[in-house]
C-alpha positions in Angstrom: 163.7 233.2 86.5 165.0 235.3 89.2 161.9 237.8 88.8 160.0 235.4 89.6 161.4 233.7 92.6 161.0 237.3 94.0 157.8 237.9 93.4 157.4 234.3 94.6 159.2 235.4 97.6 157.1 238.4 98.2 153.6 236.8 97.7 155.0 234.2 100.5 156.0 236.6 103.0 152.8 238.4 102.6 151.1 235.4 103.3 152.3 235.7 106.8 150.8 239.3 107.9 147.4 239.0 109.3 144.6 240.9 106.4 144.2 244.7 107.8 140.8 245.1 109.3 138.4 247.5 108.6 140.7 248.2 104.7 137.3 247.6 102.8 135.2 250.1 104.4 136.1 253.1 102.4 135.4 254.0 99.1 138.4 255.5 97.9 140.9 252.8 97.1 143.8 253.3 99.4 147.2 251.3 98.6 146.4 249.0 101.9 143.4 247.6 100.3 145.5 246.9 97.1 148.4 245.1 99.7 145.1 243.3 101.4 143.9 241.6 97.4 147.6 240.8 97.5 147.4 238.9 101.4 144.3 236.9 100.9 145.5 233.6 99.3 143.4 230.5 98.6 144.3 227.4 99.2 144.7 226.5 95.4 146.9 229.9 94.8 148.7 228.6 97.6 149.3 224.7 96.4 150.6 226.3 93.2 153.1 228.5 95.0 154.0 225.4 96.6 154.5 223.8 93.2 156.4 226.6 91.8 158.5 226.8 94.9 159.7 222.8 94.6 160.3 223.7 90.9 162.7 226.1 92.1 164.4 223.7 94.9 165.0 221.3 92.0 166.3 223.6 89.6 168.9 225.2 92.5 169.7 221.9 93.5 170.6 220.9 90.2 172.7 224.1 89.8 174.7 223.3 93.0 175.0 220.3 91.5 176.6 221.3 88.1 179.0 223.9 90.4 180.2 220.9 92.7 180.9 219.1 88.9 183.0 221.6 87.2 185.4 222.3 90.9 188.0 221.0 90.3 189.6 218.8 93.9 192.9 220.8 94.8 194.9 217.1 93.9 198.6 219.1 93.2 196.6 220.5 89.8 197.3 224.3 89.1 195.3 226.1 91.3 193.6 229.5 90.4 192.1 231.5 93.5 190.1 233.5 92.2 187.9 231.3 90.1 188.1 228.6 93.0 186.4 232.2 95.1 183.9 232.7 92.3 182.4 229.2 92.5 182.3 229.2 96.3 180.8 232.5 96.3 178.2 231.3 93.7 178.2 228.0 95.7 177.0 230.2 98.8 175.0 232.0 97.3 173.1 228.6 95.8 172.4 227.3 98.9 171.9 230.8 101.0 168.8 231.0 98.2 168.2 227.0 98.6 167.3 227.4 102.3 165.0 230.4 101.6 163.0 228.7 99.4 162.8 225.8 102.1 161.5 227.7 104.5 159.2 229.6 101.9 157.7 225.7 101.3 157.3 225.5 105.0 155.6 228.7 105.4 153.2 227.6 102.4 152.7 223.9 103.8 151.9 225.5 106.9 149.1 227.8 105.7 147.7 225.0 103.5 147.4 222.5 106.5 146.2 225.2 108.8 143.0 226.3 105.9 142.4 222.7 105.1 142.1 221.8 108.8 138.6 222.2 109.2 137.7 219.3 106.2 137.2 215.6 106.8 140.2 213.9 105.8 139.4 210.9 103.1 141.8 208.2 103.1 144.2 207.9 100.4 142.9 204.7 99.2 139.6 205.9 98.2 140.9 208.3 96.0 142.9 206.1 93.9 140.7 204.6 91.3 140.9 200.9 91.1 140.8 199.1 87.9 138.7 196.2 89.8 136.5 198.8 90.5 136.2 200.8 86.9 135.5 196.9 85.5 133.0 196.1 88.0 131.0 199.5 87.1 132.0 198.9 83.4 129.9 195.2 84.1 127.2 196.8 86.2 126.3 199.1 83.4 126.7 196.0 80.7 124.7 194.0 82.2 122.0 196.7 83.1 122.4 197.6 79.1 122.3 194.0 78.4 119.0 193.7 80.5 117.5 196.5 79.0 117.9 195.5 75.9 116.6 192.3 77.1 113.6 193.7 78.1 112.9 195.4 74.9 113.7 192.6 72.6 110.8 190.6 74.8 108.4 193.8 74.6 109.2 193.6 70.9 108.2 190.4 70.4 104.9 190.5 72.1 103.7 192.9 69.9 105.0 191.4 67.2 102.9 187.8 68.1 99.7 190.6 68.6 100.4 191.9 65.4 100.2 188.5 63.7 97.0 187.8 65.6 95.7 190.6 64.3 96.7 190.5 60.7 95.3 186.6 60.8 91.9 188.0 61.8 92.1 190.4 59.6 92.9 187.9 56.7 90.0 186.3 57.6 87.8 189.2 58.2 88.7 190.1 54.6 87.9 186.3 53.3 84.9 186.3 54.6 83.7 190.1 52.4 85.4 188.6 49.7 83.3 185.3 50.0 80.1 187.7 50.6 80.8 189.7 47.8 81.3 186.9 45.6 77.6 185.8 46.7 75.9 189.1 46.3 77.6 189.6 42.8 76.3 185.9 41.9 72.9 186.3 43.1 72.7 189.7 40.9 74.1 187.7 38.1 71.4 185.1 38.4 68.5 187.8 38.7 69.3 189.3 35.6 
């Protein structure tokens, strides 16, 4: 945990030092244009340095917390100096680290406000998905399903009423052979 916080720390206070001009030029890779990779920060790298850094408020917090449980009030109890030195010294040492990472968090809200500056700011509201809203687009595409499938059903039933049009002419197209056929085979019948 503490590796981290100060490579945290490092990544923060190189966001502060201005990228070194002309670094890129070269060919040969020089250890400044390895330090200038390290300086250019986006704003997402940046929001989750941000997030790490409140991650490590809390967790501090909570450990100056636990310290101030386990003191023990001098109340006439036996009193033993040296522990009583330990847990201040740990105690100042907990929030001499607590008001780094504070001013880290500044220096990273800071740079995130100043490269977001330039975008049009929506308003809270519209980003927050109403449920009135997802059921009135949940409707919309019903009803556009539901007319749709209206439309089809109607378009499905014309050509079925042209289909039994044609199978009744049909029929009777078929009657009428039949009938003819019935003829012919009579007349033959009655020549012979």
């Amino acid at each position: 945990m503490q590796g981290s916080f100060q490579q945290r720390n490092s990544l923060a206070v190189s966001m502060t030092t201005p990228p070194i001009a002309g670094a890129c030029m070269t060919s040969a890779p020089f250890p400044g244009q390895q330090a200038q990779a390290a300086r250019e920060v986006n704003t997402a790298s940046l929001c989750r340095i941000g997030q790490e850094t409140v991650q490590d408020i809390v967790f501090r917090t909570m450990e100056i917390f636990q310290l101030l449980r386990n003191m023990q009030l001098p109340n006439g109890v036996t009193y033993h100096p040296n522990t009583h030195q330990d847990r201040l010294g740990k105690l100042q040492e907990h929030l001499r680290q607590l008001s780094v990472l504070f001013r880290k968090l500044r220096l990273v809200y800071d740079k995130c406000n100043e490269n977001c500056a330039g975008l049009d700011p929506v308003p809270t509201e519209q980003l927050i998905p109403y449920a009135e809203q997802e059921v009135s687009k949940h409707d919309d595409h019903l009803a556009n399903q539901m007319r749709y499938a209206g439309e089809e059903r109607r378009e499905v039933l014309e050509v079925n009423k042209k289909l039994k049009q044609k199978n009744q002419q049909l029929k009777q197209i078929m009657d009428q052979l039949r009938n003819l056929i019935w003829e012919i085979n009579s007349m033959l019948a009655m020549r012979n």
